[in-house]
Every structure is written in C-alpha cells, then in structure tokens.
C-alpha positions in Angstrom: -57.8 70.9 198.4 -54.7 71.4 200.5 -55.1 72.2 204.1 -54.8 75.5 205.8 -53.0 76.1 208.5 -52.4 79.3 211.0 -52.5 80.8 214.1 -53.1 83.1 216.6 -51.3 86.4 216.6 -48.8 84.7 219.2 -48.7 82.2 217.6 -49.9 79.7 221.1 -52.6 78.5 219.0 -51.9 76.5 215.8 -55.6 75.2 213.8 -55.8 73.0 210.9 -58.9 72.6 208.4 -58.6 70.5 205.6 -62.3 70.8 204.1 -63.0 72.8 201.2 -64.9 75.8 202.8 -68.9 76.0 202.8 -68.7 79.5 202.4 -66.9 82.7 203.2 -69.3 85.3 205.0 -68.9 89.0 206.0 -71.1 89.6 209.7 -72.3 92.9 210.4 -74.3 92.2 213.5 -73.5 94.7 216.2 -72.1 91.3 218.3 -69.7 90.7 215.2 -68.7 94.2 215.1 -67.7 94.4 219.0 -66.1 90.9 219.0 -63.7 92.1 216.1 -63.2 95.3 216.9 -64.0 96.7 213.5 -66.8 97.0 211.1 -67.7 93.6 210.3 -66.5 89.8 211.1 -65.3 88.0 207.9 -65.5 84.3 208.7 -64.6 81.1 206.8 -67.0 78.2 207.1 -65.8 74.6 207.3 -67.3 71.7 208.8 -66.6 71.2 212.3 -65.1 67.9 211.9 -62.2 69.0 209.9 -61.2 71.8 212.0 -58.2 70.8 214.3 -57.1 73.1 217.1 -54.0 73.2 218.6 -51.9 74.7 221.6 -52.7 76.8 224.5 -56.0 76.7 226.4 -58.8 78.7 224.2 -61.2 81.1 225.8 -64.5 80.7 225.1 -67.4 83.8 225.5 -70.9 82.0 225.4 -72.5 84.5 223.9 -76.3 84.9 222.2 -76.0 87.2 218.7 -78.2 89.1 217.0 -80.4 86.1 216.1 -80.7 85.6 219.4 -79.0 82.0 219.1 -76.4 81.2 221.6 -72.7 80.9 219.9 -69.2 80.6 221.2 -66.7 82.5 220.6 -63.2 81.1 221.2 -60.0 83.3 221.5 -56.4 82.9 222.1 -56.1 83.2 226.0 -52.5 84.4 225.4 -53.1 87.3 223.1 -57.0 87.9 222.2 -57.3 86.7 218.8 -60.9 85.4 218.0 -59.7 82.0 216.3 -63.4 80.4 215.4 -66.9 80.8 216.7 -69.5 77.9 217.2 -73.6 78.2 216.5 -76.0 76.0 218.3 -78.1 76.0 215.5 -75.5 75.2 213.0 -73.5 72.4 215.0 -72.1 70.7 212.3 -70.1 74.5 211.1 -66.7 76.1 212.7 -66.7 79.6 211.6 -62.8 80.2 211.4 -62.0 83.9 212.0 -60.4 85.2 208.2 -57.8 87.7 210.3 -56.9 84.6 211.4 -55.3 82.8 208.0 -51.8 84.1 206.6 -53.0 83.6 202.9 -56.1 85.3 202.3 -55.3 85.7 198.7 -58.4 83.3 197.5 -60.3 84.1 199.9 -64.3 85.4 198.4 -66.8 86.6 200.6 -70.1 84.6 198.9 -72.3 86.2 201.5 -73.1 89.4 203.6 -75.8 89.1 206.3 -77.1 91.3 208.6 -76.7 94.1 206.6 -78.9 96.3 208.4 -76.1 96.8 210.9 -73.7 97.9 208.5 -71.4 100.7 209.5 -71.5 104.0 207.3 -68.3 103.7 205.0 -66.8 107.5 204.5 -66.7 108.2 200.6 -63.4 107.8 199.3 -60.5 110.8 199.9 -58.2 110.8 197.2 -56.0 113.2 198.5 -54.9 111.0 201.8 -51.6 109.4 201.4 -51.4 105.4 201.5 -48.9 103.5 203.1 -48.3 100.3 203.5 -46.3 100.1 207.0 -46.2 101.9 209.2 -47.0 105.9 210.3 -44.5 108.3 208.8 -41.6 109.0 211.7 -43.3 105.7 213.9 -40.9 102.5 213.8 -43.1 99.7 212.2 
C-alpha cells in the first residue's frame, strides 16, 4: 500500500498513515453525530503506530461515547477539523476522520454501528435541482 496523506481544512495539520486500513466504519452515536456535525462520523481505522501527525498543536476533547468508554477526540486548533479520535479500549487503533482524506475514491464503509441512533433519511425528491458548487447567484 502507498501512504495517505492529508490535512486539516487549513491545512496547519499534515497526518500520514501508511498501514493498510483495519476497517472503514460509519458512527451513528449521538456523540459522533455532534462531534461531526452531521448524521454520522465515517472513520478510517489504522493502527496507531503508523499514523504520523504533523503541524500545529491539536486539540483534544476527552470525551466518554455512547459505550460509555472514554475516547479523545483531536481537532485542528486553527480551524476545527476533527482529524482522529482515540478509544481507551482499543489503544492500539487511530480512527482517522474520512472528511479528513482528499481521495476518498476507495474508500468502503465495512461496518455501521450504533445504528439505533441513526438519523431519519427524507425519501428521495426527484424534482430538486443538483449542483455541484455552489447556490445559484452565491459566489462559490
């Protein structure tokens, strides 16, 4: 496997894995939802050992999730980004934040948990318009 690099949305923050991923999972603990933002929390496993972080000072949230656990959550103290979480009871894992990675074109979710949490999905509405910048009439 080739590496993988990224960063932040500022780009202060510059991480390296070079493992081949344990597993790509999609969160949808109320705690993932909040920390994202958004429905759910997609997040690339790797061992801990071959992720290398880079740049400005992270943040870190101690934090205890939904399986009552305590994990940390660290973020880009420039601009917010969540760039990987830490277990305690999976030490030996970095869970590297998907929004995180430019080329998310192989990237396949293998597992969904805490799917009790998951947010209702509206049916689709064929009629809205797409785009893929963007509002019409606001400057991208």
């Amino acid at each position: 496997m080739s590496s993988v690099k990224d960063s932040c949305l500022c780009g202060s923050v510059h991480f390296e894995y070079e493992a081949e991923p344990v597993l790509t999972v999609i969160g949808h603990c109320r705690h993932c939802q909040k920390a994202s933002g958004t429905a759910s929390s997609v997040n690339v496993v790797v061992p801990k050992p071959s992720l290398h972080v880079e740049g400005r000072t992270l943040w870190t949230f101690k934090d205890v999730g939904d399986s009552g656990e305590a994990l940390q959550r660290l973020f880009c103290r420039n601009c917010g980004s969540p760039i990987v979480s830490y277990t305690d009871d999976m030490p030996e894992l970095a869970f590297v934040k998907a929004g995180t990675l430019e080329d998310v074109s192989g990237l396949a979710p293998s597992l969904e948990i805490w799917c009790d949490s998951v947010q209702p999905r509206p049916p689709p509405r064929p009629r809205l318009t797409a785009h893929r910048a963007s509002l019409p009439g606001i400057p991208a």
